[in-house]
OpenMM code with the backbone's topology and positions (N, CA, C; nanometers):
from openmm import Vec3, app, unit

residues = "UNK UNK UNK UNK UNK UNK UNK UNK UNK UNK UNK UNK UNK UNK UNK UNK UNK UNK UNK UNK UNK UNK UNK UNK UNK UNK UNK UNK UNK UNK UNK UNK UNK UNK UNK UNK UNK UNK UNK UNK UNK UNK UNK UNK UNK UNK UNK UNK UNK UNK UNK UNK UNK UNK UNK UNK UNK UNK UNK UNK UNK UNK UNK UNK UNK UNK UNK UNK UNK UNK UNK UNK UNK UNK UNK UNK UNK UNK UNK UNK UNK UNK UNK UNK UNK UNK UNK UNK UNK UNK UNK UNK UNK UNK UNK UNK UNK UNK UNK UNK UNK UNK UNK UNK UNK UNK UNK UNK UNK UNK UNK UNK UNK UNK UNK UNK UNK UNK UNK UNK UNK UNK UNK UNK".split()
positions = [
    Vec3(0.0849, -0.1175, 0.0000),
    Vec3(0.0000, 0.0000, 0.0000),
    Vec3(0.0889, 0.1231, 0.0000),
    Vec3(0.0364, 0.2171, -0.0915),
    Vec3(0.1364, 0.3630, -0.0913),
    Vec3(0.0179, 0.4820, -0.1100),
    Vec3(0.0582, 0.5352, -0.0176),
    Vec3(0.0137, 0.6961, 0.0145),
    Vec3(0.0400, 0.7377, -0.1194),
    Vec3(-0.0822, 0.8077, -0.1607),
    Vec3(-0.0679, 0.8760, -0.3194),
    Vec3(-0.0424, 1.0084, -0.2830),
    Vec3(0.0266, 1.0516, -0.3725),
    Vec3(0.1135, 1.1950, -0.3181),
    Vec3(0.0143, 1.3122, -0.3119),
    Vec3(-0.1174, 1.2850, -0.4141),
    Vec3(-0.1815, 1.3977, -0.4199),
    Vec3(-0.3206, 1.3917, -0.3405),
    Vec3(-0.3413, 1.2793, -0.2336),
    Vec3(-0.4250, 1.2400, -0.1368),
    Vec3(-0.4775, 1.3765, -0.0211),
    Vec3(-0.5836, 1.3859, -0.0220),
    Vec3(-0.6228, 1.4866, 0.0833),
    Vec3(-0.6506, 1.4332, 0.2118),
    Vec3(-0.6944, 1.5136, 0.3149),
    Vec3(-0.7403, 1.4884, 0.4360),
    Vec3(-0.8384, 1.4104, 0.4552),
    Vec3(-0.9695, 1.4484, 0.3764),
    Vec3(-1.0754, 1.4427, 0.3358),
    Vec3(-1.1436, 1.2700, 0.2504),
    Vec3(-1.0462, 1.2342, 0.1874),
    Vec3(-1.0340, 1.1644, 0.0473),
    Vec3(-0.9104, 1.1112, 0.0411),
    Vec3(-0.8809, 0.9424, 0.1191),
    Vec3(-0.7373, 0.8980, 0.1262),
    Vec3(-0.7197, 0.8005, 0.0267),
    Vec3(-0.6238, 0.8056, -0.0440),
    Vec3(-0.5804, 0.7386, -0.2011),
    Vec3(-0.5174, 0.6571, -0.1756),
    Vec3(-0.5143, 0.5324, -0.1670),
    Vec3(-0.3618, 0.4066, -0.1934),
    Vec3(-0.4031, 0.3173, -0.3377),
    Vec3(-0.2535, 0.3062, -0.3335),
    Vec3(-0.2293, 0.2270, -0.4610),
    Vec3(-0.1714, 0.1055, -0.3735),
    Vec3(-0.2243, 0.0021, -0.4513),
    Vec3(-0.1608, -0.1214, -0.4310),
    Vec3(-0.0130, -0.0996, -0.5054),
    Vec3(0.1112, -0.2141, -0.4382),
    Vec3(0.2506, -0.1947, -0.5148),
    Vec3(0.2631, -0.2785, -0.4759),
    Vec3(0.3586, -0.3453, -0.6147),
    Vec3(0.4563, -0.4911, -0.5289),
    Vec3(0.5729, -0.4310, -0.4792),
    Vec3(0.6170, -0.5635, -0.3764),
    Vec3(0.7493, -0.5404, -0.3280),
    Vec3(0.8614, -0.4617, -0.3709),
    Vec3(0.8740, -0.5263, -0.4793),
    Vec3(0.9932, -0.4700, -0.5335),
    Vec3(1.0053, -0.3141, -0.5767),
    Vec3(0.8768, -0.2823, -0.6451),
    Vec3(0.8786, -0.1493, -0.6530),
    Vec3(0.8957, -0.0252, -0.5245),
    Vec3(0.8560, -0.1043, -0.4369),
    Vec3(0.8856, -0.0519, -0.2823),
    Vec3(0.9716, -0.0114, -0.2492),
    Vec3(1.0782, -0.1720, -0.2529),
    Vec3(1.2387, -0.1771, -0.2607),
    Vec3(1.2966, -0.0438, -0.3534),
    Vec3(1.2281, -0.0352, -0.4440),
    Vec3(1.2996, 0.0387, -0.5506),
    Vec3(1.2649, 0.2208, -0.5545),
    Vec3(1.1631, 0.2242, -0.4571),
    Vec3(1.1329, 0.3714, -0.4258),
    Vec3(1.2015, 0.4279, -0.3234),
    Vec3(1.2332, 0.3449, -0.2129),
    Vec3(1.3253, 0.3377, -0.0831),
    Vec3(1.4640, 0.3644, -0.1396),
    Vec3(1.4736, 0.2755, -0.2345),
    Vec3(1.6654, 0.2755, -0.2676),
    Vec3(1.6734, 0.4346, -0.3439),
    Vec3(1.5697, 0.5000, -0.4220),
    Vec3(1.5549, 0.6136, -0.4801),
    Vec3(1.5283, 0.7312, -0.3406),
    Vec3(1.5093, 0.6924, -0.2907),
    Vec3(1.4500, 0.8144, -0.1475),
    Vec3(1.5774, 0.8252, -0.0834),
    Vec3(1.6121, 0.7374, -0.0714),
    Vec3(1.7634, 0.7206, 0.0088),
    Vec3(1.8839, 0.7837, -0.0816),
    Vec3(1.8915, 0.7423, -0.1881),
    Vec3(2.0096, 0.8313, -0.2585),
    Vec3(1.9555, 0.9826, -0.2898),
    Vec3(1.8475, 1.0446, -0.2922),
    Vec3(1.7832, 1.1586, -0.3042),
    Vec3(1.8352, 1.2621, -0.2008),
    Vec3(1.8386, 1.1616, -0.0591),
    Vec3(1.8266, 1.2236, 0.0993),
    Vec3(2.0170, 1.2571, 0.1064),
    Vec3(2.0887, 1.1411, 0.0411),
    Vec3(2.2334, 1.1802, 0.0508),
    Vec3(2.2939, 1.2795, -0.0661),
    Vec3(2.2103, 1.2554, -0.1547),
    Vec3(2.2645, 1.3654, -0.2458),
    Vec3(2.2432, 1.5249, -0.2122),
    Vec3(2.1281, 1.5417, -0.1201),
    Vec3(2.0823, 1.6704, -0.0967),
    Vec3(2.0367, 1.7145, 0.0612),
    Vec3(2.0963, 1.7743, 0.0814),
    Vec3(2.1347, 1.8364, 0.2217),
    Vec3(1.9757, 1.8480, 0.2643),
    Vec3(1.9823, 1.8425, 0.4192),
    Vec3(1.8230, 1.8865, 0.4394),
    Vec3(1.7607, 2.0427, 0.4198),
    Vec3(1.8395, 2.1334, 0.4052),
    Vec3(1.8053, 2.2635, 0.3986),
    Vec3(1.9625, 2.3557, 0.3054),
    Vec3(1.8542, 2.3822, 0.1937),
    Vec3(1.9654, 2.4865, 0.0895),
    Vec3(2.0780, 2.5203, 0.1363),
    Vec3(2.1884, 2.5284, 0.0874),
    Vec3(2.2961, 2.5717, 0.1085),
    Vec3(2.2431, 2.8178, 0.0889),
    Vec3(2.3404, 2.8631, 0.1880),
    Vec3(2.2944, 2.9916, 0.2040),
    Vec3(2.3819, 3.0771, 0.1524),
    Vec3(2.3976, 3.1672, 0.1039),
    Vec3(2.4853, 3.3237, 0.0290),
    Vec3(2.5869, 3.2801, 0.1585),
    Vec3(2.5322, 3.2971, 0.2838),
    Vec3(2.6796, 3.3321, 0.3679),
    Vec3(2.6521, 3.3011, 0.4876),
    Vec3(2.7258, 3.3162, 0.5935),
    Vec3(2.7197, 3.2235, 0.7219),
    Vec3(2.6458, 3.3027, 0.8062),
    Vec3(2.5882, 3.2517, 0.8812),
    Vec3(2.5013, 3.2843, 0.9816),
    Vec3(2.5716, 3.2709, 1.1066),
    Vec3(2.5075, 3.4090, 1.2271),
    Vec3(2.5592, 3.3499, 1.3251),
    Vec3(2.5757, 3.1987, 1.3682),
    Vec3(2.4072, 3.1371, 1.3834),
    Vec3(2.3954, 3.0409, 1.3793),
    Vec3(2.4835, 2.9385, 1.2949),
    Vec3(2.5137, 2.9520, 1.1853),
    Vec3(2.5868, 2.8074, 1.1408),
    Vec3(2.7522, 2.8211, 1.1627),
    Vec3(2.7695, 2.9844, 1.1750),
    Vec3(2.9182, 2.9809, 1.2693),
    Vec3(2.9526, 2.9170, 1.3237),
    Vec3(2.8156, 2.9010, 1.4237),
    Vec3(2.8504, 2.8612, 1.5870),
    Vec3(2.8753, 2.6966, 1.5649),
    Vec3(2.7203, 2.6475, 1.4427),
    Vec3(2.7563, 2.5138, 1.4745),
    Vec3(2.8621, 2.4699, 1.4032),
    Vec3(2.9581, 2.5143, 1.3242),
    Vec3(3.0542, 2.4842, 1.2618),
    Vec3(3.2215, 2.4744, 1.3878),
    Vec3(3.1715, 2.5860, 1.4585),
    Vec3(3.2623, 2.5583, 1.5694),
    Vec3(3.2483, 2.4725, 1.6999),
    Vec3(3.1134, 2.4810, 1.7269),
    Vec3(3.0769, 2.3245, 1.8085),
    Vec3(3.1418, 2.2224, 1.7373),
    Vec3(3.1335, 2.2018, 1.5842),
    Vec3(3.1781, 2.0721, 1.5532),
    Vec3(3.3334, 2.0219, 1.5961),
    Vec3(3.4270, 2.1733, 1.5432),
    Vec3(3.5094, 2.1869, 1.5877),
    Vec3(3.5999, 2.1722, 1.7442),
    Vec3(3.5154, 2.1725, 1.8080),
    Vec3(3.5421, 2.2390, 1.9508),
    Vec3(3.5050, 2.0401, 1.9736),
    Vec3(3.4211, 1.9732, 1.9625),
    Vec3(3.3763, 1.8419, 1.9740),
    Vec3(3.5083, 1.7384, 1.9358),
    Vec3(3.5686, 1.8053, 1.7787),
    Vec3(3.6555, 1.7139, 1.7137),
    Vec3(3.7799, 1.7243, 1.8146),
    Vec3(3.7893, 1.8863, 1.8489),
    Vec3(3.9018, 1.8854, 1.9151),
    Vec3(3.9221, 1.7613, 2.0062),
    Vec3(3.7740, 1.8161, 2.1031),
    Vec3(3.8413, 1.7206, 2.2414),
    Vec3(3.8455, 1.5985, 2.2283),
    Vec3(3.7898, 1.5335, 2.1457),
    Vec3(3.7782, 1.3823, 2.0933),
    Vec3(3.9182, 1.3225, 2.0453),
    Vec3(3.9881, 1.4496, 2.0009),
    Vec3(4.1464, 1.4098, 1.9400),
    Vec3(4.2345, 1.4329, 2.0501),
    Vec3(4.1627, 1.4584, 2.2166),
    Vec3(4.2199, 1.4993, 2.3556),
    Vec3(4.3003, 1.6231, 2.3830),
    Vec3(4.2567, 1.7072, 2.2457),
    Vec3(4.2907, 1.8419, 2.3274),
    Vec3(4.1812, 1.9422, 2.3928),
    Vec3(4.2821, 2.0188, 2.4807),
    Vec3(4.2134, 2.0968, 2.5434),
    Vec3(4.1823, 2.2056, 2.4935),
    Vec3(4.0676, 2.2755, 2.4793),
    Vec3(4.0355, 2.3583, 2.4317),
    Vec3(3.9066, 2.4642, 2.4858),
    Vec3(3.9438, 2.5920, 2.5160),
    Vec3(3.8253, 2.6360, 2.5857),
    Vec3(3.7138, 2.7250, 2.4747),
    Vec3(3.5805, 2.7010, 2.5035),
    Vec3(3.4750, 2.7029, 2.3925),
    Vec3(3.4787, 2.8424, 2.4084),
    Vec3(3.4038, 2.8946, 2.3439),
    Vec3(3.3657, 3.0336, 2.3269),
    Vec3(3.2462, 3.0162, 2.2086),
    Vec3(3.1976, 3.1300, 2.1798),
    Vec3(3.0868, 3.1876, 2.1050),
    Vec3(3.0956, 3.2941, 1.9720),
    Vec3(3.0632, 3.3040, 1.8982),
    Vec3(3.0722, 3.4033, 1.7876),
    Vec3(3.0130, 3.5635, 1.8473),
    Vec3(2.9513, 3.5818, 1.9442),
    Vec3(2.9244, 3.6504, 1.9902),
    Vec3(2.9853, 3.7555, 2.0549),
    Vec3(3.0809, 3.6429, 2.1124),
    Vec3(3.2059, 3.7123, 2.1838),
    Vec3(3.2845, 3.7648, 2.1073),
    Vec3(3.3223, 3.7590, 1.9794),
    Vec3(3.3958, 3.8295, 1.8808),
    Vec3(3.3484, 3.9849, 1.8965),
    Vec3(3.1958, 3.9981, 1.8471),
    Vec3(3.1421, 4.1228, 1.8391),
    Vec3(3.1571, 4.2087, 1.9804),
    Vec3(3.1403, 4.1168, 2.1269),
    Vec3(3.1859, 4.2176, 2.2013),
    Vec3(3.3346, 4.2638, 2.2267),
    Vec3(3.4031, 4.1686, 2.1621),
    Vec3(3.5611, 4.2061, 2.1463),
    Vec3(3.5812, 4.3262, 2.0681),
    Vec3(3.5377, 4.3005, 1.9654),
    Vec3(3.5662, 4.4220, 1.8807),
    Vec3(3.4908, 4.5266, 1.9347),
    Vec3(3.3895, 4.5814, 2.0094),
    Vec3(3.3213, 4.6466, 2.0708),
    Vec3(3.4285, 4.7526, 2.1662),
    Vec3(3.4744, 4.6408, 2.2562),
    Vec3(3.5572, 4.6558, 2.4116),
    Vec3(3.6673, 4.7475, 2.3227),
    Vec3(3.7183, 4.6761, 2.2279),
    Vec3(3.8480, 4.7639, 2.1648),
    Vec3(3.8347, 4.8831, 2.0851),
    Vec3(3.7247, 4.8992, 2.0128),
    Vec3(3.6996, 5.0071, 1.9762),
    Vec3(3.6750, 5.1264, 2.0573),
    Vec3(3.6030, 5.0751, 2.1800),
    Vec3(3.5780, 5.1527, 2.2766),
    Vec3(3.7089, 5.2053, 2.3488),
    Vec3(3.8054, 5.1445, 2.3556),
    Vec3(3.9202, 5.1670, 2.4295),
    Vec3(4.0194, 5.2810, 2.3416),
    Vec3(3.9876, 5.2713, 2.2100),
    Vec3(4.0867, 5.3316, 2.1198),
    Vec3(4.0072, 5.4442, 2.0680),
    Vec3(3.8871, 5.4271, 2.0833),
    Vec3(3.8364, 5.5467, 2.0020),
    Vec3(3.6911, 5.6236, 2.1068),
    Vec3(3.6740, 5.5821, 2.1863),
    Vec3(3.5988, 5.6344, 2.2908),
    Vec3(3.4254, 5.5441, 2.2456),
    Vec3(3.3125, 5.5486, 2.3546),
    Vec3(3.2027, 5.5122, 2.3109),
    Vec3(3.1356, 5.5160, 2.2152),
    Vec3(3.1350, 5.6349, 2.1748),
    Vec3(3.0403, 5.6510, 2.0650),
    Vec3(3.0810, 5.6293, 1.9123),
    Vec3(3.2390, 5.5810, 1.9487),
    Vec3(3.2799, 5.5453, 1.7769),
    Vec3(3.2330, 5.4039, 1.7783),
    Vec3(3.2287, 5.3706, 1.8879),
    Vec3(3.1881, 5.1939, 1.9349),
    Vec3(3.0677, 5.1625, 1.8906),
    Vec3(2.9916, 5.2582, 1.9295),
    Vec3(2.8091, 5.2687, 1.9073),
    Vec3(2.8221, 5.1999, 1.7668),
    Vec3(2.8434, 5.3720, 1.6797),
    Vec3(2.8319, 5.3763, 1.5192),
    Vec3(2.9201, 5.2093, 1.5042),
    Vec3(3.0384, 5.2055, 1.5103),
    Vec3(3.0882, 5.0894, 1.4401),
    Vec3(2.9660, 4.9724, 1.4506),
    Vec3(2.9517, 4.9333, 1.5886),
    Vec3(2.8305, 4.8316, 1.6278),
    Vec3(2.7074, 4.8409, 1.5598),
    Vec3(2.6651, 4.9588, 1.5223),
    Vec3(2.5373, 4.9563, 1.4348),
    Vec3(2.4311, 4.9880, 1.5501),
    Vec3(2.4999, 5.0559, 1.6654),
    Vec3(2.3510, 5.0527, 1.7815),
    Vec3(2.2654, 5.2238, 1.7681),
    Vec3(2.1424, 5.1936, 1.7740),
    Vec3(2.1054, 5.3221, 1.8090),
    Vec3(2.1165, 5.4317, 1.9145),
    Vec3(2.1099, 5.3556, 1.9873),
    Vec3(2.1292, 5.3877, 2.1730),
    Vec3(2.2659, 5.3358, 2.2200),
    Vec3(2.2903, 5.4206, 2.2779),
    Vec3(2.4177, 5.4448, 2.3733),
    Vec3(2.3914, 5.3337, 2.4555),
    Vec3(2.2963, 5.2835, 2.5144),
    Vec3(2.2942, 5.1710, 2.5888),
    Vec3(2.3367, 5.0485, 2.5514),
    Vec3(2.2931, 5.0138, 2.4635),
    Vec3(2.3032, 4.8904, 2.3603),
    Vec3(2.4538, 4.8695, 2.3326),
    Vec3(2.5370, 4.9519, 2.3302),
    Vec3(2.6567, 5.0068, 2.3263),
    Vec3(2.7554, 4.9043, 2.4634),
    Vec3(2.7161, 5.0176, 2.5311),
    Vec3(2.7561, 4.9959, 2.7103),
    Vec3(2.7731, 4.8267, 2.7606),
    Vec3(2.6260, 4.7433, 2.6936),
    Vec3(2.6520, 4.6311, 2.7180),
    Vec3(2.7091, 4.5617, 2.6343),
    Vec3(2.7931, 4.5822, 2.5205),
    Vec3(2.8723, 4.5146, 2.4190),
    Vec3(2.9689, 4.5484, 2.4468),
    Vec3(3.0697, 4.6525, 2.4674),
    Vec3(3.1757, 4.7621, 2.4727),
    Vec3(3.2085, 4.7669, 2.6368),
    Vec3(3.3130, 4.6796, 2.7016),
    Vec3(3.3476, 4.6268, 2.8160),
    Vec3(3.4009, 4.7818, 2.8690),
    Vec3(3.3663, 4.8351, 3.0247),
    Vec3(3.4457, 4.9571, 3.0439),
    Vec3(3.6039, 4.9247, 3.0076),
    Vec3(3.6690, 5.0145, 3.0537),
    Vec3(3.8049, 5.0203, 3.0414),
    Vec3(3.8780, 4.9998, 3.1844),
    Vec3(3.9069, 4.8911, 3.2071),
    Vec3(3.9362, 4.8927, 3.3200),
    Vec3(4.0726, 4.9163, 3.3629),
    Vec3(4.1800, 4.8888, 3.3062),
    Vec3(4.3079, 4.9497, 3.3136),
    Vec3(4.3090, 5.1146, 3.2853),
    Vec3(4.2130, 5.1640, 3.2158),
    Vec3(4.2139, 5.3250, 3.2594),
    Vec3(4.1775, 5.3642, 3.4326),
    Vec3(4.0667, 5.3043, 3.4494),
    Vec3(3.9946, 5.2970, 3.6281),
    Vec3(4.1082, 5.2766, 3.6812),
    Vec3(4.2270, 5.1227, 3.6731),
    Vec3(4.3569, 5.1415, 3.7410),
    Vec3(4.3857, 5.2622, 3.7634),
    Vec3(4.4839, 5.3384, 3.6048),
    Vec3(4.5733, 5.4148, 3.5713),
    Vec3(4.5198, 5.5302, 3.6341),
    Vec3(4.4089, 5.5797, 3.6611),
    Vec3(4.3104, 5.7135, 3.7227),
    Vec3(4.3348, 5.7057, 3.8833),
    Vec3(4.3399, 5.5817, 3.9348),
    Vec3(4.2894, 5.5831, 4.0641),
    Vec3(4.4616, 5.5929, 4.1298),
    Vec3(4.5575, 5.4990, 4.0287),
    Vec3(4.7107, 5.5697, 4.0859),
    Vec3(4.7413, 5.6792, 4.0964),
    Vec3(4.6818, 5.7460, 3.9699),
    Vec3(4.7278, 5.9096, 3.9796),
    Vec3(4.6437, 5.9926, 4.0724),
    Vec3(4.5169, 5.9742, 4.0603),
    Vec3(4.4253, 6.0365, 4.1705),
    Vec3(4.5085, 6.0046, 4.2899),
    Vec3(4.5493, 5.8851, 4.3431),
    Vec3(4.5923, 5.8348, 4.4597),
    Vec3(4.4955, 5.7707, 4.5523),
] * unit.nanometer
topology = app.Topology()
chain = topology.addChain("A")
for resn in residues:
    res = topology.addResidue(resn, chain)
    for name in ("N", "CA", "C"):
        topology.addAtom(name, app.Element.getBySymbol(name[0]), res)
């Protein structure tokens, strides 16, 4: 028995099939499924498939017994954030980041904390 492809809710269609043709729709479904990925290949990487590209990574590592500490793609953007902020003050941080608000900013863009040092020696 085979589900007819153009069967409704309403109105359920089977076709009788022999075996073999069975066999032979299976062996066709199966090379279909390896030839073609479950979801399109995309223009360009996504956070998302970054990440899982480096999970895979981060998995192979430790499996080959090195050590390796994980991180996030995320953390890039507040890196570059923290440093921009350090070299060029907040608000070049903002614009670079793409934020509207100064806030949005603040929590990407790490204070400067070796300035807080360097202030509080000289203050005393």
């Amino acid at each position: 028995r085979l589900d007819h492809r153009t069967s409704h809710p309403r109105k359920q269609r089977t076709t009788p099939v022999y075996p073999s043709e069975l066999k032979a729709r299976e062996k066709a479904k199966e090379a279909r499924r390896k030839r073609s990925s479950k979801r399109p290949k995309g223009d360009h990487y996504t956070t998302q498939s970054y990440w899982k590209a480096l999970q895979y990574g981060f998995v192979k590592a430790e499996k080959a017994g090195s050590e390796i500490v994980r991180w996030h793609p995320h953390q890039l953007r507040h890196s570059r954030g923290t440093d921009l902020r350090k070299k060029y003050g907040v608000e070049a941080s903002r614009v670079s980041l793409g934020h509207a608000r100064l806030e949005a900013t603040e929590i990407y863009a790490e204070r400067n904390l070796q300035m807080a040092i360097e202030i509080a020696k000289e203050a005393g």
